[in-house]
N, C-alpha and C positions, 0 to 999 in steps of 0.2 A: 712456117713462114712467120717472122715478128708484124704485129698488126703496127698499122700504119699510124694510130695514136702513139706507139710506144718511138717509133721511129721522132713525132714530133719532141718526144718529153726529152729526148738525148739531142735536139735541138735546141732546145731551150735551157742546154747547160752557160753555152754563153751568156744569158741572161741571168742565169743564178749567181757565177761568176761576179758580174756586173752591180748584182746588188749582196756581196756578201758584207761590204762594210755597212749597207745599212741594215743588216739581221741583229747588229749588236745596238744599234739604235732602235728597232722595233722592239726589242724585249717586252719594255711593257707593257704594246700593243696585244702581244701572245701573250699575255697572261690571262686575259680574257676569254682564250680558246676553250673551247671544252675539252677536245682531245688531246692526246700526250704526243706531242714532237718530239723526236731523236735525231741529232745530226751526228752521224758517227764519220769517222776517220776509215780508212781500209782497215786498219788492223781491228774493228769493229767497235772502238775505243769511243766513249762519249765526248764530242765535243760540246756540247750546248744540247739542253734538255728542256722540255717545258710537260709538266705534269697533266697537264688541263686538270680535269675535274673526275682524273683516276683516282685519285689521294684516296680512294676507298678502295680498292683491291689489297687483299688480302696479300703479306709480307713484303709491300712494295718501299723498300728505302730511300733515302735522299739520293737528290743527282748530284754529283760529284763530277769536273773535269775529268778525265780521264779512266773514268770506270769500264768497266768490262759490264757486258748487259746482266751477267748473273748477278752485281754487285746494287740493283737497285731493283729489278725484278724478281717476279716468281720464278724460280726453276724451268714448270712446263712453261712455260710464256717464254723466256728467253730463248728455249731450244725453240720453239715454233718461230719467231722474231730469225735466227739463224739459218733457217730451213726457207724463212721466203728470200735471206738475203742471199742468199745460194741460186736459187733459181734466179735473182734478176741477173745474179754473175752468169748462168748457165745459159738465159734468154736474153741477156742483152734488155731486156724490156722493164718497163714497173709491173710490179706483180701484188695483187689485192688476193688477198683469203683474209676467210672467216675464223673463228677458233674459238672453245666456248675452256670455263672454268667454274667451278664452284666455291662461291663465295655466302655465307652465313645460312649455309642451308640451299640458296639457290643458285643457277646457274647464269651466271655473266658469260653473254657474249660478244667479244671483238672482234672489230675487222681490223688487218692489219696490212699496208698499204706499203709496199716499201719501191726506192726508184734510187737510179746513180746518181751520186752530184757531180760537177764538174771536179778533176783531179785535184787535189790540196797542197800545200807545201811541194818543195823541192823534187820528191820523188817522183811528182804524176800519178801517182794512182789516185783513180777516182776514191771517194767516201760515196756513205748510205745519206739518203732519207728516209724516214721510217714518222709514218702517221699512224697512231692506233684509235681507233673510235669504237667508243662504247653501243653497240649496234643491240642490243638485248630489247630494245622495245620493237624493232624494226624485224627481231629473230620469232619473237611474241606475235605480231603481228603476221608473218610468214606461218607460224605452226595454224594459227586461228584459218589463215586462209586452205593449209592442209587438210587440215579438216575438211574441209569442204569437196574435196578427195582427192585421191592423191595421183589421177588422171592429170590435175591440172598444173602438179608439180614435172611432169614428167614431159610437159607440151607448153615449154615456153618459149622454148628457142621456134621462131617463124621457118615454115619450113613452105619453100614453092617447087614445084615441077612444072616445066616449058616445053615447048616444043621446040627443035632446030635454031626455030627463028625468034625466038626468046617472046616465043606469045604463051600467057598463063596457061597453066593444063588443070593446074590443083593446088588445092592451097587447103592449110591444117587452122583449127579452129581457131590456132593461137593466132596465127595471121587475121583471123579475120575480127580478134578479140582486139591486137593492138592497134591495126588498121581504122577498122572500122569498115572494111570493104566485104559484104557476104562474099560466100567463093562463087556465085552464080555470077554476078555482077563483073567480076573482073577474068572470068575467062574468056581467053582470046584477046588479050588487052597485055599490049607490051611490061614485060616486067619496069622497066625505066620508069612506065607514065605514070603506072603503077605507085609504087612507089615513090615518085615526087623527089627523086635520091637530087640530091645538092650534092656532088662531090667534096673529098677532104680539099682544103685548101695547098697540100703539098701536092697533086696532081694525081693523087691513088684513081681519080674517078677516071680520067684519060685513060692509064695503063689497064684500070678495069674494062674498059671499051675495047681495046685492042687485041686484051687475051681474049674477049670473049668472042671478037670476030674473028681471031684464029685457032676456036676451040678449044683454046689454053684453059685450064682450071686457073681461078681469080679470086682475091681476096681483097675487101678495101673497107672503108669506112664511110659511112652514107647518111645524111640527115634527111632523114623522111619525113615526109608530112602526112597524118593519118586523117581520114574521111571529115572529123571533125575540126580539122586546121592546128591540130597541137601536132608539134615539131618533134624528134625524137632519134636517137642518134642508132644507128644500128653496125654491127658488123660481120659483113656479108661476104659467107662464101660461096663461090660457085664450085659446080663441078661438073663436067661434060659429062652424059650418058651416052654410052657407044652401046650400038646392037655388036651382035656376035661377029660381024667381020669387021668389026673396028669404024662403024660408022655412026658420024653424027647423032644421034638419035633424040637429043634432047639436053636440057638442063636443068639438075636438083642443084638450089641456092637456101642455104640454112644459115637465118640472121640472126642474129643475140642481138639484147639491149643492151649496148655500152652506154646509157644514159648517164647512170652513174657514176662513170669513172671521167666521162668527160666535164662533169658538174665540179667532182673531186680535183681535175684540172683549173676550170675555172675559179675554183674555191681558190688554191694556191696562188693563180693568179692574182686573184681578188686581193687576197692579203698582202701579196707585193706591193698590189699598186697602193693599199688600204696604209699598210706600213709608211710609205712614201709619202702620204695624205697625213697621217698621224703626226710623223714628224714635223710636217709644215705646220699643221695646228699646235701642237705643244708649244713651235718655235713663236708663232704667233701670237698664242696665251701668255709664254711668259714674257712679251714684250707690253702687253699692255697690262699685266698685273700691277695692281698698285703700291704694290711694297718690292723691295730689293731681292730678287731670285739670281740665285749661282748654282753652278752642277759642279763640282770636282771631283774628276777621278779618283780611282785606287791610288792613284799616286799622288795624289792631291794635286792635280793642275786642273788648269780653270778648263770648262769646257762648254760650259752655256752660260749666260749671262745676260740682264735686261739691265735699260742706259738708269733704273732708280735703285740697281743695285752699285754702278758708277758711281751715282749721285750722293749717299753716302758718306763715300771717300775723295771728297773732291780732290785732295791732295794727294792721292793716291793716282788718279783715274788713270794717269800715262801709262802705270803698269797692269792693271787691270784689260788684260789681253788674253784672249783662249792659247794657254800654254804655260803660263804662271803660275806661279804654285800660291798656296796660300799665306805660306809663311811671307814670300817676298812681297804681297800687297799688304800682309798684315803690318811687317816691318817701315814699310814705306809710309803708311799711313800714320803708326806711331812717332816714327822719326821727323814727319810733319807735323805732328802735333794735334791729330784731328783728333784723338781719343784723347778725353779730358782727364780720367781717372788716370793714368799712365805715366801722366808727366813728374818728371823725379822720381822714377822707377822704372822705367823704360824695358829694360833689359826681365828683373825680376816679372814683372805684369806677362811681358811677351812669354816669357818660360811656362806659366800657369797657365795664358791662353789658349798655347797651342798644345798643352798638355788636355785641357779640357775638349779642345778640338779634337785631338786624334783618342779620347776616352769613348766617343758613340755620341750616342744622343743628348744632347745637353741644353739650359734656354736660362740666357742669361742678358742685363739691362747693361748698356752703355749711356754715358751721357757723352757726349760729342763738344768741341771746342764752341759752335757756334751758337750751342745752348738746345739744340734737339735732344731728342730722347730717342735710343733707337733699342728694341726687342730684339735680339737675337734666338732664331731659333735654330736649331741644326739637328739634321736628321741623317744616318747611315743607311744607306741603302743594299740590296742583296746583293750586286754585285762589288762592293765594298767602293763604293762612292760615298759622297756627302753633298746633300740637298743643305743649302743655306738660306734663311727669309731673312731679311731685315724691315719691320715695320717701326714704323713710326708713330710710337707713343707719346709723343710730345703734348697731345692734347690732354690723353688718359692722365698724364703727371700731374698738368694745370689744375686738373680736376680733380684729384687725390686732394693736393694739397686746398684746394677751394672745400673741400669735403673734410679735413682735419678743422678747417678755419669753423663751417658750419656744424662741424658735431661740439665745439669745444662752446658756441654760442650755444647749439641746443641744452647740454649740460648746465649752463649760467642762465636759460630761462627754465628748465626744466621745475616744474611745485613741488617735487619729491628730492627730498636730499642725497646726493650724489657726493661722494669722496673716496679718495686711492690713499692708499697707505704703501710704503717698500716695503721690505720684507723684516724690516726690524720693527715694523708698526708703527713709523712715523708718518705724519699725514705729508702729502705732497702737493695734493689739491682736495679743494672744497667750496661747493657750488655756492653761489648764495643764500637759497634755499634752507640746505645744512645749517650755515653759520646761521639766519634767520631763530631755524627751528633751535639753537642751543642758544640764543642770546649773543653771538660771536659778531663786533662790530666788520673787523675786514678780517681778509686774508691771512694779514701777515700776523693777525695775534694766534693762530692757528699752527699754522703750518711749522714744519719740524718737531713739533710737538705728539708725545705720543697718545695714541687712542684711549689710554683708562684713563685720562684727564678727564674725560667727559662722563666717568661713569663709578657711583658709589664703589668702596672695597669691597664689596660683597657682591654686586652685578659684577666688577669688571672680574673677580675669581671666576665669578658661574663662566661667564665666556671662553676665561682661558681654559678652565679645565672642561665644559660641557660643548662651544658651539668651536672654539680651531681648531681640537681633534675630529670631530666631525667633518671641519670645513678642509684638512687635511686631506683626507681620507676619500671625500667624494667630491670634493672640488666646490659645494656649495654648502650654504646654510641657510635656514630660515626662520624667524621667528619671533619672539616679543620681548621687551627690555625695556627698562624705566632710568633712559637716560637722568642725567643733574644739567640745567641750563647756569646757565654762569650764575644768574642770581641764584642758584641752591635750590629752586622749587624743580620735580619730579616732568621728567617726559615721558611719559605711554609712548613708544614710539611699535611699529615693525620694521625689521630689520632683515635685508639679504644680502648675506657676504658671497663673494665670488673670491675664488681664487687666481689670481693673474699668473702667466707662464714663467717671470721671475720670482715669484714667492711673495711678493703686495697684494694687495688685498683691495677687494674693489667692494664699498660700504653703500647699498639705497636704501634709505628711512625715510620712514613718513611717519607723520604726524599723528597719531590714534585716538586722542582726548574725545573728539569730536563721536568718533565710532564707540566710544566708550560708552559715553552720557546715551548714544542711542539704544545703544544693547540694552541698559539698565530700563530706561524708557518703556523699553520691549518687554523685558522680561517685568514690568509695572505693570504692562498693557495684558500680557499674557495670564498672569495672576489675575489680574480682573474680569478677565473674560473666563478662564476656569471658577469664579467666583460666580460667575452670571451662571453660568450653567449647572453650577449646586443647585443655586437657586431655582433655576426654572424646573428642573428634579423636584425638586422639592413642593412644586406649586404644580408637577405633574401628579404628585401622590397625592398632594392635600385636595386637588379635583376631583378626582375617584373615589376620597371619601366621601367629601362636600355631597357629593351627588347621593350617594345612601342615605346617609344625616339628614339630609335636607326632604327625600322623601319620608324618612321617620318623622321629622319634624310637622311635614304637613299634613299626613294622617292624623300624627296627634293633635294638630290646632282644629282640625276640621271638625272632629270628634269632640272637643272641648267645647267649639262652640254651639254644636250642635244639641250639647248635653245640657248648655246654660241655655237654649231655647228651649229646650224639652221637660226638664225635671227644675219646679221650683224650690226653693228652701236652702238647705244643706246641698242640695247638689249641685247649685250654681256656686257655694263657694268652692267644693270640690272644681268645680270646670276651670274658675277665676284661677285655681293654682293652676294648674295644668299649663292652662296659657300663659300665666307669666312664666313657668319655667320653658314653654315653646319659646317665647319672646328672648328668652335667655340663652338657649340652646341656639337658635340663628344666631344671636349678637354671635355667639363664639366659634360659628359657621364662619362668619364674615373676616370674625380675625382671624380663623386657622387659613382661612384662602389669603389671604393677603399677607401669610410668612414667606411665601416662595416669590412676593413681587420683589421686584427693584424699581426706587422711584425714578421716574424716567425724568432724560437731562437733557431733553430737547432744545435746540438748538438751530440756529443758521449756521450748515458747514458744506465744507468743499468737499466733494467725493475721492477727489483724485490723489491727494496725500494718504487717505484712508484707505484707500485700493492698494499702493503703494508700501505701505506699510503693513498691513495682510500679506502680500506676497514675500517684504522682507523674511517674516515669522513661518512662512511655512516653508520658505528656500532651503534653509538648510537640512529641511527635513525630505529633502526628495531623494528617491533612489530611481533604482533600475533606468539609468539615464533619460531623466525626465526633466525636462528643461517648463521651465513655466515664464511665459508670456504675456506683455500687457500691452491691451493695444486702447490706450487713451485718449482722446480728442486735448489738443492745447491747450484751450479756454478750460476756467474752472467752471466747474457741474455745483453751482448750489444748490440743494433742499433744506427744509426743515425736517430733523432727526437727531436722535440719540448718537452718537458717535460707536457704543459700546454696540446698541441694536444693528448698525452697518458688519462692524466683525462681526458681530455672532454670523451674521449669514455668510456672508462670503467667507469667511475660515471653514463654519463646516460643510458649504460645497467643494472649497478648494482640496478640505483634508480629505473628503470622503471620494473624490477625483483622485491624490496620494494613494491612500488603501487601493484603489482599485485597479491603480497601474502597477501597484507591486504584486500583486497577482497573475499579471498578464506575461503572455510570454515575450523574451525581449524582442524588439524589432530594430531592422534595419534603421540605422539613424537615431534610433531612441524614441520615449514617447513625449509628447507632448500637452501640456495643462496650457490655455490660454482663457486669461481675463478681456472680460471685451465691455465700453462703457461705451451709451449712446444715447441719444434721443429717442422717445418707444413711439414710431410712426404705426399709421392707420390699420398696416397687415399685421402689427404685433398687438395691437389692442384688440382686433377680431377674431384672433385665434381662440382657441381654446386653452385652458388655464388648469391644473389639477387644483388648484388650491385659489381661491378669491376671484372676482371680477371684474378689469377695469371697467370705468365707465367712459364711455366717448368723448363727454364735453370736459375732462380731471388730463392735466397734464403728467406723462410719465419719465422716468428715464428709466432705461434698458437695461441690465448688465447680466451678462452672459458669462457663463463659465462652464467649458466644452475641453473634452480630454479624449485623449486615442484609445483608453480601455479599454476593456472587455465586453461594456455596454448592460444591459439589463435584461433580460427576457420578459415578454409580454406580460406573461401571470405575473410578474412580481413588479411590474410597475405601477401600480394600483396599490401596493400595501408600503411602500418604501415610504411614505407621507405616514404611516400611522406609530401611535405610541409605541415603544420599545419591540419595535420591529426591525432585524437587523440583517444584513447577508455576509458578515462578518463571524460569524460564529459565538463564540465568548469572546472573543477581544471587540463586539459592538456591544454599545449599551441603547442601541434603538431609538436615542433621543435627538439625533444630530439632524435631523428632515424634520423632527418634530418639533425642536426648538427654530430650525428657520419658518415654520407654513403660523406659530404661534409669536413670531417676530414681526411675519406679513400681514398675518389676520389682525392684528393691537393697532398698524401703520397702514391699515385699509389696503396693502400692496397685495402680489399675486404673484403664482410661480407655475411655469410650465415645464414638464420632462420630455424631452424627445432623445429616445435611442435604438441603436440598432444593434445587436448582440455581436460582438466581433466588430464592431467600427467605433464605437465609442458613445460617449453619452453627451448630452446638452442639456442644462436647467438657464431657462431664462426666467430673471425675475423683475418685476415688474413695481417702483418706487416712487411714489407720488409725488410732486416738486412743491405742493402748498400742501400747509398742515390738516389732517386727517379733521373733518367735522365729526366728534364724539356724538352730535345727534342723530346723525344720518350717514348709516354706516353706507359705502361706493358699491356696496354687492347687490343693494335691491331698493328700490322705492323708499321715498323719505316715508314715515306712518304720516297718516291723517293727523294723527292725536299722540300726543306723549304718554308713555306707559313706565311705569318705573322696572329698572331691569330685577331687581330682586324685592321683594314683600318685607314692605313698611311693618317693625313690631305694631300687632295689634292691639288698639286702644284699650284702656284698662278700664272704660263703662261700656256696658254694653250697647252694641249695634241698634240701630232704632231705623232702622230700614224698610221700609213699606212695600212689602208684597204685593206681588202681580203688574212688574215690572217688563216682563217675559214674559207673559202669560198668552198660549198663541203661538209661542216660536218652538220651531221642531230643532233638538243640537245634538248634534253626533257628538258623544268623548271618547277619544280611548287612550289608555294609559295602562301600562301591563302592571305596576301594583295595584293592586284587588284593593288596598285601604284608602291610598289616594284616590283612587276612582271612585267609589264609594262615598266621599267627601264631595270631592267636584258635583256630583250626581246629586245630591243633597240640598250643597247649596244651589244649584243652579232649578233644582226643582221648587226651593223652597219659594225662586221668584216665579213661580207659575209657569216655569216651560216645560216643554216635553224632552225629555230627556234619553236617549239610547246610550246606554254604555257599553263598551267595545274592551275586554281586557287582552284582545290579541287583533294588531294593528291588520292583521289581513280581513277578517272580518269587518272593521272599521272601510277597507277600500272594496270591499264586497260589496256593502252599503250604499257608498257611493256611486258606483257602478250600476247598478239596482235602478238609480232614479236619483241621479244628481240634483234635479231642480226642489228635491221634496225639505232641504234643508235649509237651514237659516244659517247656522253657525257650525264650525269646526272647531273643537278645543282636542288637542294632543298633544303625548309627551313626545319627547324625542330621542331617546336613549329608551327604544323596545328592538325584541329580537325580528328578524326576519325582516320586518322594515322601519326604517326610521321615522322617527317624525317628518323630514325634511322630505324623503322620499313622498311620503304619505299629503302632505301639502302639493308637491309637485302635481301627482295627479288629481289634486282636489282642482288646481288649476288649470289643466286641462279641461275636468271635465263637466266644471260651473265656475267659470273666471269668476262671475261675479260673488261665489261664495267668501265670507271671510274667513280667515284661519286663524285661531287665537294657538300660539305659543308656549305650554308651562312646562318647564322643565330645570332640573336641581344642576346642571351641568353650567357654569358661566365660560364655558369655554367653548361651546357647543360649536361657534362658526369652525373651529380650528379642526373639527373633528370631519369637516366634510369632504370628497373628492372633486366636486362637481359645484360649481355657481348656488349660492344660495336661494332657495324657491321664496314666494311673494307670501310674508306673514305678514297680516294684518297688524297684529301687535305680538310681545315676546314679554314674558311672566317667567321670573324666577320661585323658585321652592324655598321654602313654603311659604305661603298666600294669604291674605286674609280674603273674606268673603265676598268685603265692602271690595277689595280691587278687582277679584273675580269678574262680580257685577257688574260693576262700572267700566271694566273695558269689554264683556259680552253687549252691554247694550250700546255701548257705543260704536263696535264692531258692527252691530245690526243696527243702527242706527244707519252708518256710512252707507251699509248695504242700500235699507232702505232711500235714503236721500238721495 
């Protein structure tokens, strides 16, 4: 018996019938399907195809009118596609199976859908429809639920037994799965209520009532409602159960879910009506599109059309009608005269146009009689139609040529000279600029004129034969040339030739004189800053000496004088030499220390040209894409300073930031060096400082210089401040931290390091706005009393100094040479004090420790092993502020040598000493104390 949906679907051929002209206007509604449509003819012939989203099944070819199914499909696919259209010949009915294939290893599965159309052409016989859907997730989905056993594949069809009177007897689990009804619940409970059946709307449910009150076996189609309120379409057979004499006995009714296939119905529907909808909207859209739209068929007649593709052609418009071909509106419109380009050519134009038309795709400009602009674009479509726009550019044009107007002004204000040459190297144009930069009053003494006018015999050769084979070959050039100005004198200029698409030559120069004078400037500046830096070398080594020297020296004055107080006669003239060759030996101390100075050029200057010009000198020397950054305040920054002491610092933070990002590995973005200049507020004078101390009430400013590097590791940030200490290897020479902290320590100024290993480093330094007071250095308490910083040559009579001065005072000294201490100890004994001598500075703080209060005086050097003098102060002032600390030491560069804020000296004695000084700042040391 054919099921009663199928009966509908051969119902609804008059409907298919009804809308087959509008299948060729939904096309490109179906293209959007997923599935692959086939409308075949009886003879199984394709008429109309739509792929959906098969285009991946393996050997599946183009659709073609007329093909035979094997001529676009697989083989197996074809015969199974032949096999269902057989059975819908044999059922009369549509017929859905599954079918699987293997595609790239795995297996594709389709469902394939096939039903009659209404008869076609002449002969009446019906054609196929044929839907194939890609069902492989939904086949996935089925195996996964197999799994789960294969009891539940076997029990889906609803299966009920009744009794006579169609009251429930039993019901299978599937029933009570799709229902939702336990089978306790609904026995004894009429199948009908059961169920909730809504009859088909062709009457199947009526005829089902009837056979089944005359015990007929029954078949229909029934939308049920299950327990939960969801709908569900079922098709349900009955079949009478007879006992053994042929009587009543009951009814077995087994439903299937046609949900599916009625969806599959509704779908097709859907698209009818959806197709139908489509076309209204497309007709809609291109009516209120704002540019000129037209559809022309295969044959080129008009078949869609909006009134601003009319508007166009006003002269045309009367033929501008669905049915007209191209040509006759095209013709109609030239023969009006609406197309500007055309007139006096009429005939020739038309022949090209409609050549261009009937070529495919093509987009080309009209200008129009009444001064519009119109775009033409046209497109071939798959079924060998052409889509036409017409927009109007009229405004775009205005603007071109408003845009020729402003580039040809930009050119005549541009500061860089701008000129074109043709291709035989005569000028055409040239900006002002240009003429400016050669002396050239106008235009017109220029032009047609060729290009080696402007240029000596000997440049204008280099160019022919070195930069327009060049400029040939890669379409550009660049580089440097010493034009001739009219009046004969030389141009530095740079120069970049382009090549134009005719073979002219497109010429920008600028001016270079200016960048000239500053290069040389630079590389004046650069030389003298390698000149500073011998120097400071040099006054690095003669410090190192100084300091040995100057302890020999004071051993030996100490011992002279001590020899002219001790032995009379002949051995006080013996001492007299001694000391005057000590006196002689300093003098030559003072001038070997003063070969490595530079006298200093201080000055009132602006920082920010000088920042500026540092960054100039080290720009070109950056690698590993490293960009350097200056971030300046407006206003200039004045101090009093050396101009030469500002480079020294900032070049060797900036270069030693250089080295250290050429090391690092590259980063995203590249790295970056940034210069930063500011005013040194409250948080930056409290911090901590490796090197000097501001003071609270001394104005600073700030400048920071911070790079993305590799950073510093902790151990080694503590030694990077000291003499020829390097993390460069052999390419550092260890003095580039020591010449800046010996730059800052001369300018009372201060530097701070902060870095993170892997993030990069910061040195902020810190520069005084008023000039440095050479009496009272910013790092520690003005003294009481002036001291001279290195020892006056001693008097050439002898000392007449009155003993027991001191006499009473208890004085720690320590000093690790055994002779200078020795001396110190002598004289300061000789004025009556008690004297401890200490030749290893730990014992000296041992002492201290001991019984701070038992001392009067501290005298120490400050260049010993294991602790410094400075250190050795430090805890003196911890541990008896009010002790004094007397200073002697052969180093005059001692501040520069510290990590850390310099400790509270009472006074500072350079090497070597006379006795008379000695004394005279011990008791006045104790004196302070005392008072």
């Amino acid at each position: 018996m054919m099921p009663a949906w199928a009966s509908r679907l051969g119902a609804s051929r008059g409907q298919e019938r009804a809308l087959e002209e509008e299948r060729s206007r939904t096309q490109a509604a179906l293209q959007v399907m997923p599935h692959m449509l086939l409308e075949l003819d009886a003879e199984e012939r394709l008429l109309r195809g739509h792929p959906g989203w098969l285009d991946h099944l393996p050997l599946l070819g183009p659709m073609e009118q007329g093909q035979g199914l094997q001529d676009f499909l697989p083989a197996d696919l074809a015969t199974e596609v032949r096999r269902a259209l057989a059975e819908v010949e044999t059922t009369g009915a549509p017929v859905s199976r599954d079918w699987q294939l293997r595609h790239a290893g795995t297996r594709v599965w389709l469902a394939i859908s096939a039903a009659r159309l209404p008869p076609l052409g002449q002969d009446g016989r019906p054609g196929h429809a044929v839907m194939i859907c890609d069902t492989t997730e939904l086949h996935a989905q089925r195996k996964q639920a197999d799994r789960l056993g294969k009891f539940a594949q076997l029990t889906t069809n609803l299966v009920i037994v009744t009794d006579p009177d169609q009251r429930i007897e039993w019901v299978n689990a599937a029933f009570e799965q799709q229902t939702g009804h336990p089978g306790q619940s609904v026995r004894g409970q009429p199948l009908c209520a059961v169920l909730q059946g809504t009859p088909a709307p062709d009457g199947c449910g009526d005829r089902l009532s009837a056979m089944l009150a005359e015990g007929q076996p029954a078949r229909a189609e029934v939308e049920a409602t299950a327990a939960c309120g969801r709908s569900f379409w079922l098709d349900v057979s009955i079949q009478p159960l007879l006992d053994d004499e042929g009587t009543l006995d009951g009814y077995m009714a087994v439903a299937s879910d046609i949900t599916a296939h009625k969806r599959q119905e509704e779908q097709l529907a859907a698209l009818a009506a959806e197709a139908r909808a489509a076309r209204a909207r497309i007709a809609a859209a291109v009516d209120v599109l704002p540019d000129g739209f037209a559809y022309f068929d295969a044959e080129d007649r008009l078949v869609v059309f909006n009134p601003q593709y009319r508007d166009c052609y006003p002269s045309a418009a009367q033929v501008i009608v669905p049915g007209a071909t191209f040509e006759q509106i095209l013709r109609q419109a030239v023969q009006a005269g609406d197309i500007l380009e055309a007139r006096g050519r009429e005939e020739d134009w038309l022949a090209q146009r409609l050549a261009a038309h009937h070529h495919g795709n093509n987009q080309l400009e009209q200008q129009l009689a009444d001064g519009r602009w119109l775009r033409v674009i046209e497109r071939q479509t798959p079924d060998g139609g052409r889509v036409g726009l017409r927009v109007d550019v009229t405004a775009l044009k205005l603007a071109e040529q408003r845009t020729r107007i402003d580039f040809s002004a930009t050119m005549d204000a541009s500061q860089d000279g701008i000129a074109f040459t043709d291709p035989e190297g005569r000028y055409i144009y040239m900006n002002p600029a240009h003429r400016q930069m050669f002396g050239i009053a106008t235009e017109d003494e220029i032009l047609g004129r060729s290009w080696r006018d402007l240029y000596a015999g000997d440049v204008a050769d280099h160019i022919a034969t070195a930069a327009l084979p060049a400029l040939l070959s890669t379409g550009g050039w660049r580089g440097e040339l010493i034009g001739r100005r009219r009046d004969g004198s030389d141009l530095p200029q740079e120069v970049s030739l382009t090549l134009k698409a005719d073979g002219g030559i497109i010429c920008i120069s600028r001016d270079i004189s200016k960048r000239l004078r500053e290069q040389q400037e630079r590389t004046r500046l650069r030389e003298e800053l390698q000149m500073a830096q011998r120097r400071e070398v040099i006054g690095q080594l003669a410090s190192g000496l100084a300091h040995d020297l100057n302890n020999l020296l004071a051993a030996i004055g100490g011992s002279a004088l001590l020899i002219r107080e001790l032995q009379p006669g002949a051995a006080e003239v013996h001492a007299q030499r001694i000391l005057a060759a000590t006196e002689q030996a300093g003098a030559l101390v003072r001038r070997f220390l003063t070969l490595g100075k530079r006298q200093s050029n201080r000055s009132r200057i602006d920082l920010l040209p000088l920042l500026r010009e540092a960054a100039d000198l080290v720009q070109a020397g950056l690698r590993n894409r490293t960009r350097l950054t200056l971030a300046l305040p407006d206003a200039p920054v004045w101090i009093e300073a050396d101009p030469t002491d500002i480079l020294q610092v900032v070049l060797n933070l900036v270069i030693n930031a250089r080295d250290a990002i050429s090391t690092a590995p590259p980063r995203e973005g590249g790295h970056e060096i940034s210069v930063t200049l500011a005013p040194a507020g409250p948080a930056q004078l409290a911090q901590p400082y490796a090197v000097g101390a501001p003071c609270a009430d001394r104005r600073y400013v700030s400048m920071t210089v911070s790079d993305s590097g590799p950073g510093i590791e902790p151990s080694m940030q503590a030694k990077v401040f000291q003499p020829y200490f390097s993390t460069k290897g052999a390419a550092g020479t260890g003095l580039g931290l020591a010449i800046v902290t010996g730059v800052l320590t001369a300018n009372q100024g201060a530097i701070a390091l902060q870095s993170v290993p892997g993030e990069g480093t910061r040195f902020t330094v810190l520069w005084p706005v008023e000039p440095p007071d050479a009496a009272a250095p910013p790092d520690e308490p003005a003294p009481h009393f002036a001291l001279p910083a290195a020892a006056e040559p001693a008097p050439s009579v002898p000392e007449a100094r009155p003993a027991g001065h001191l006499a009473g005072r208890t004085i720690l000294v320590a000093d690790d040479n055994a002779d200078v201490l020795r001396v110190l100890v002598a004289f300061l004994e000789g004025a009556g004090a008690e004297v401890v001598p200490c030749s290893d500075p730990r014992d000296a703080l041992a002492a201290l420790r001991d019984d701070p209060q038992i001392w009067d005086l501290l005298v120490t050097d400050y260049d010993m092993p294991q602790i410094s003098g400075a250190d050795l102060c430090r805890a003196a002032n911890d541990l008896a502020p009010d002790l004094p600390v007397l200073l002697i030491t052969a180093l005059p560069d001692w501040r520069s040598r510290m990590s850390a804020p310099a400790p509270r000296f009472t006074a500072e004695l350079g090497k070597p000493l006379a006795r008379a000084t000695l004394l005279d700042a011990a008791e006045r040391a104790i004196g302070v104390k005392g008072g």
